[in-house]
C-alpha positions in Angstrom: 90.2 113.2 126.7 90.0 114.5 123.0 87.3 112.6 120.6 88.1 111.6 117.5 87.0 109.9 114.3 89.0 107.3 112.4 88.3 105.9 109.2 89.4 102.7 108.3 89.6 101.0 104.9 90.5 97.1 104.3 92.5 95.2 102.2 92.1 93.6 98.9 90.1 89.5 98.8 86.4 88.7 99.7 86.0 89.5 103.8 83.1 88.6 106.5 80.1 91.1 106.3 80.2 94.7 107.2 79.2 94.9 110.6 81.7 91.9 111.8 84.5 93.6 110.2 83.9 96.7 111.6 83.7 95.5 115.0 87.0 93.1 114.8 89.3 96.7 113.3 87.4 98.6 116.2 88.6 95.8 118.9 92.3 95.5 117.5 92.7 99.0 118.3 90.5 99.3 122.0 92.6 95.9 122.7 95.5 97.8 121.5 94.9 101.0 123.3 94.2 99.0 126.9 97.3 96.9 126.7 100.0 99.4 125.8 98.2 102.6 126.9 96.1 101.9 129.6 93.1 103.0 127.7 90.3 101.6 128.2 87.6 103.5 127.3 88.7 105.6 124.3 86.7 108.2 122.3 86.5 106.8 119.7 84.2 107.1 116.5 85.2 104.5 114.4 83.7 103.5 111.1 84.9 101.0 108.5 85.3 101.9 104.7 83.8 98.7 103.5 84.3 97.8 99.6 84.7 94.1 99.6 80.7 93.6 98.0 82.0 96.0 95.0 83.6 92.7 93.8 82.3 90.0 95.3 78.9 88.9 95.4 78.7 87.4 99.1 80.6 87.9 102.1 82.4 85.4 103.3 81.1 84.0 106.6 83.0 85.2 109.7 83.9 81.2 110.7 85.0 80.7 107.5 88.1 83.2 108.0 90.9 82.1 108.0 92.8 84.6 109.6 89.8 86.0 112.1 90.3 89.1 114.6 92.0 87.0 117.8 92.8 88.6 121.1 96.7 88.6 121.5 97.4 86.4 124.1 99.2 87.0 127.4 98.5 90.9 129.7 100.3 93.4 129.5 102.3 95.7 126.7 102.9 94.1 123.3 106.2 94.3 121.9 107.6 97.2 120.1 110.4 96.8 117.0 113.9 97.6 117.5 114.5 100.7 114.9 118.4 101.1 116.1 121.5 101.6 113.8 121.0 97.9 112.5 117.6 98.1 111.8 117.2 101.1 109.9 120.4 99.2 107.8 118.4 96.5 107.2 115.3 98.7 105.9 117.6 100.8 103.8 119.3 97.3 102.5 115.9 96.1 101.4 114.7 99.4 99.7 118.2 99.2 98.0 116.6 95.3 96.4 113.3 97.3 95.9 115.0 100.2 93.9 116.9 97.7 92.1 113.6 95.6 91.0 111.5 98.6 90.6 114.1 99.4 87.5 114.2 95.9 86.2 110.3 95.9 86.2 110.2 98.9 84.1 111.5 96.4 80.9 108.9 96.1 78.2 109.1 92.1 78.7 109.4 92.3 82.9 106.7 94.7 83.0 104.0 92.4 81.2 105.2 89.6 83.6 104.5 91.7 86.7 101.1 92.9 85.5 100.3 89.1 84.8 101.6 88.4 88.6 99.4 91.2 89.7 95.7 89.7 88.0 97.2 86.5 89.0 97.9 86.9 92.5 96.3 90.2 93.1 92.9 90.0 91.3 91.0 92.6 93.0 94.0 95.5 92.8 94.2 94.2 88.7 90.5 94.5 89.0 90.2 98.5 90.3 93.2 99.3 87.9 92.0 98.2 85.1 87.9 98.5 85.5 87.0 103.0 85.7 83.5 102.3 86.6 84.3 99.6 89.6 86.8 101.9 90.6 84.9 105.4 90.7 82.7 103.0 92.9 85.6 101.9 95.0 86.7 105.5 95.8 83.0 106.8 96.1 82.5 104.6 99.3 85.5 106.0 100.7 84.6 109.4 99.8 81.3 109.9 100.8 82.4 108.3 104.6 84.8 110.7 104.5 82.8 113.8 104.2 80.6 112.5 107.1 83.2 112.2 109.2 84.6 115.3 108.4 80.7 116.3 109.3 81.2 115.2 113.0 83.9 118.3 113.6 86.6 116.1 115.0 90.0 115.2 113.7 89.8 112.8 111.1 92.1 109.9 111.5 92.2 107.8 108.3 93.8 104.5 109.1 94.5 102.2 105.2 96.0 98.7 105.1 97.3 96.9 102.0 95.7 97.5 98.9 92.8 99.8 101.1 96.2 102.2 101.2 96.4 102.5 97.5 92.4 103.3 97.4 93.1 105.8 100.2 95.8 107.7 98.3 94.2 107.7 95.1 91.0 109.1 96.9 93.0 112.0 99.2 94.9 112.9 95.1 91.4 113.4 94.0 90.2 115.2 97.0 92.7 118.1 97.8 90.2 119.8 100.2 89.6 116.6 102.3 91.4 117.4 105.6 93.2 114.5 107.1 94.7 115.0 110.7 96.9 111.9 110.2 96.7 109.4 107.5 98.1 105.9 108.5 99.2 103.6 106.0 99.8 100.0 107.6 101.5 96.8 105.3 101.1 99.0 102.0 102.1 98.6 98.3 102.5 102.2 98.0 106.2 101.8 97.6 106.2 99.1 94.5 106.5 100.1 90.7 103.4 98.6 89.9 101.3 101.0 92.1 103.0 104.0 91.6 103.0 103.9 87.9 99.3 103.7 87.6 99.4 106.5 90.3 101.7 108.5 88.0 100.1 107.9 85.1 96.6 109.9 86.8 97.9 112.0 88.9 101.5 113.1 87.7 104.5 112.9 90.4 104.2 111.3 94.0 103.5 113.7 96.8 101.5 113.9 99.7 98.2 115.0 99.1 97.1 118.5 99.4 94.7 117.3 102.7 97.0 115.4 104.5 98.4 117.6 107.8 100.5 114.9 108.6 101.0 110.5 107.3 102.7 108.3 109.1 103.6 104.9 107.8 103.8 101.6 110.0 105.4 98.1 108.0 106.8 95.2 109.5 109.9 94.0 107.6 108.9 90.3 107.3 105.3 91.3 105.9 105.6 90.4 102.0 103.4 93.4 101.2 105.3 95.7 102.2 109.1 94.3 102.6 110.8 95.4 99.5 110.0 99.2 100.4 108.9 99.9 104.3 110.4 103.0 103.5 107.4 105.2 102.1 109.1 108.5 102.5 112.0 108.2 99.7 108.8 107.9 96.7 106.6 110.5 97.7 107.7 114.4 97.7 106.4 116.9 100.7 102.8 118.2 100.2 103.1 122.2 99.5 102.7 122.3 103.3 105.8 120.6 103.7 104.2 117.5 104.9 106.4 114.7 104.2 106.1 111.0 105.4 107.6 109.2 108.6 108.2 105.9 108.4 108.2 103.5 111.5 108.8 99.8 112.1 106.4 97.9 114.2 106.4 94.0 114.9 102.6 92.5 114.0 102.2 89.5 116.3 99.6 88.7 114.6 98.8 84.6 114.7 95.4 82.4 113.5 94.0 79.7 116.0 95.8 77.6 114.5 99.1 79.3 115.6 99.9 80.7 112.0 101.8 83.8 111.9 100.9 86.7 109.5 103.3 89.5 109.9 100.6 91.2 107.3 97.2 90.7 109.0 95.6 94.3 109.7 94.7 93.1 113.8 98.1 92.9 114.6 98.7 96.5 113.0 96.2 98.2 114.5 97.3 96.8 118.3 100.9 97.3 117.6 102.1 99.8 120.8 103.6 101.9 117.9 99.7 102.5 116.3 98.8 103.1 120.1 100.6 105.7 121.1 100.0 107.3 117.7 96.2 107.3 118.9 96.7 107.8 122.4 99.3 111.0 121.5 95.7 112.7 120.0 93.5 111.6 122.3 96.2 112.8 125.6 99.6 113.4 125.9 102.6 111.3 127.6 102.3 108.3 125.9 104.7 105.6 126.8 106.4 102.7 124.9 106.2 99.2 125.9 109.0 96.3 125.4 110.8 95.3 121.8 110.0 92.8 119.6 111.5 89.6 119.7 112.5 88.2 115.6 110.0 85.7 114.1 109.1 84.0 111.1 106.9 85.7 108.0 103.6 84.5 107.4 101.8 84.6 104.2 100.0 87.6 103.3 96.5 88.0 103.7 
């Protein structure tokens, strides 16, 4: 069985220290690996990106999460999404609504509200846009674990959710000779005006960075994050490799003890048996699916 080494960044908001996020990304993905793969004891050299103490000065403590790591309940497979006819309909409808808004939020008047939603709502991401020195820091932490995994000789899997994706991309722009087997984007922004403009604005036109051999992209279509584009592929041009983003539905289980969904929460992205057999296809071949997601009701992002 093949070794390999996967990066992970998180998400924007305050999280619990280092080590105890570390470990809960690291289980998601073993837990994910045994259920739907029958892998149980993985190669796997995993090590978390961790930028949450950039902004805030403690780290929350891990009983004061409100959305912890939590073991999926039941054995067995976790469902898959249904990406038939109607599905892909439904993702091409809602990219429509995103198109639509993206235009409307390029008005002088609409474009001051949405950076106003952004600090509002989104104080870290208004944070790294707006502060250069916090965010050379930002992308230095990702940076510098990236040339040491690159160090250990084994494919480098770089695994980004939510705003971690944006940090990621900005990062691989900057770093053209920072070789990426397969960069996995799970509930991102990249799709939304707001990102993209601040990427254009340093970096010129959308395209998969030079590094990148290949970037898949995982959303669930009820995760608020990412709902209004789950379709990465359509705002970012092929890499002068050819390298061009595949898009891929997943259903995130994800629920809190106290039985609150969030179709957003990194732990049920990383388990989903789509992110799985992703892994499992690198570390040995013949993957297999498991059964479909059944529809349920959006959480709130977090």
């Amino acid at each position: 069985m093949t070794s390999l080494t996967i990066v992970g960044i998180h998400g924007l908001n305050n999280k619990p220290p280092a080590h105890v996020l570390s470990d809960w990304w690291e289980n998601s993905l073993r837990e994910g690996l045994a259920r739907n793969q029958s892998i149980r004891r993985a190669r796997l050299n995993f090590r978390l990106t961790y930028w949450a103490d950039l902004l805030h000065e403690t780290p929350m403590k891990p009983e004061d999460d409100p959305a912890p790591y939590v073991r999926e309940s039941g054995d067995g497979a976790l469902p898959a999404a249904r990406n038939g006819f109607r599905q892909r309909m439904a993702a091409l409808g809602f990219e429509a609504v995103g198109k639509l808004a993206e235009v409307a939020a390029r008005a002088p008047i609409l474009e001051n509200l949405v950076e106003d939603l952004v600090h509002e709502r989104a104080g870290d991401l208004y944070r790294y846009h707006m502060d250069a020195g916090l965010r050379a820091d930002v992308r230095q932490h990702l940076a510098m674990q990236l040339q040491a995994a690159q160090a250990t000789r084994r494919p480098v899997v770089l695994i980004a959710h939510s705003m971690g994706s944006i940090i990621a991309y900005d990062v691989l722009r900057r770093e053209p000779d920072a070789a990426i087997a397969h960069f996995i984007t799970i509930g991102s922004p990249l799709g939304l005006a707001e990102v993209k403009g601040h990427a254009a604005r340093e970096f010129g036109s959308p395209e998969v960075p030079a590094g990148v051999a290949r970037w898949t992209n995982f959303a669930d279509p009820r995760d608020p994050v990412a709902a209004l584009d789950v379709r990465l592929r359509s705002d970012y041009r092929a890499n002068a490799r050819g390298v061009r983003i595949d898009d891929a539905g997943v259903c995130n289980t994800y629920v809190n003890l106290e039985g609150k969904a969030n179709p957003h929460k990194v732990y049920g992205y990383l388990r989903t048996p789509e992110m799985s057999a992703l892994i499992a296809s690198m570390l040995r071949p013949n993957s297999t699916a498991g059964p479909h997601c059944a529809a349920g009701s959006s959480g709130a992002a977090g």
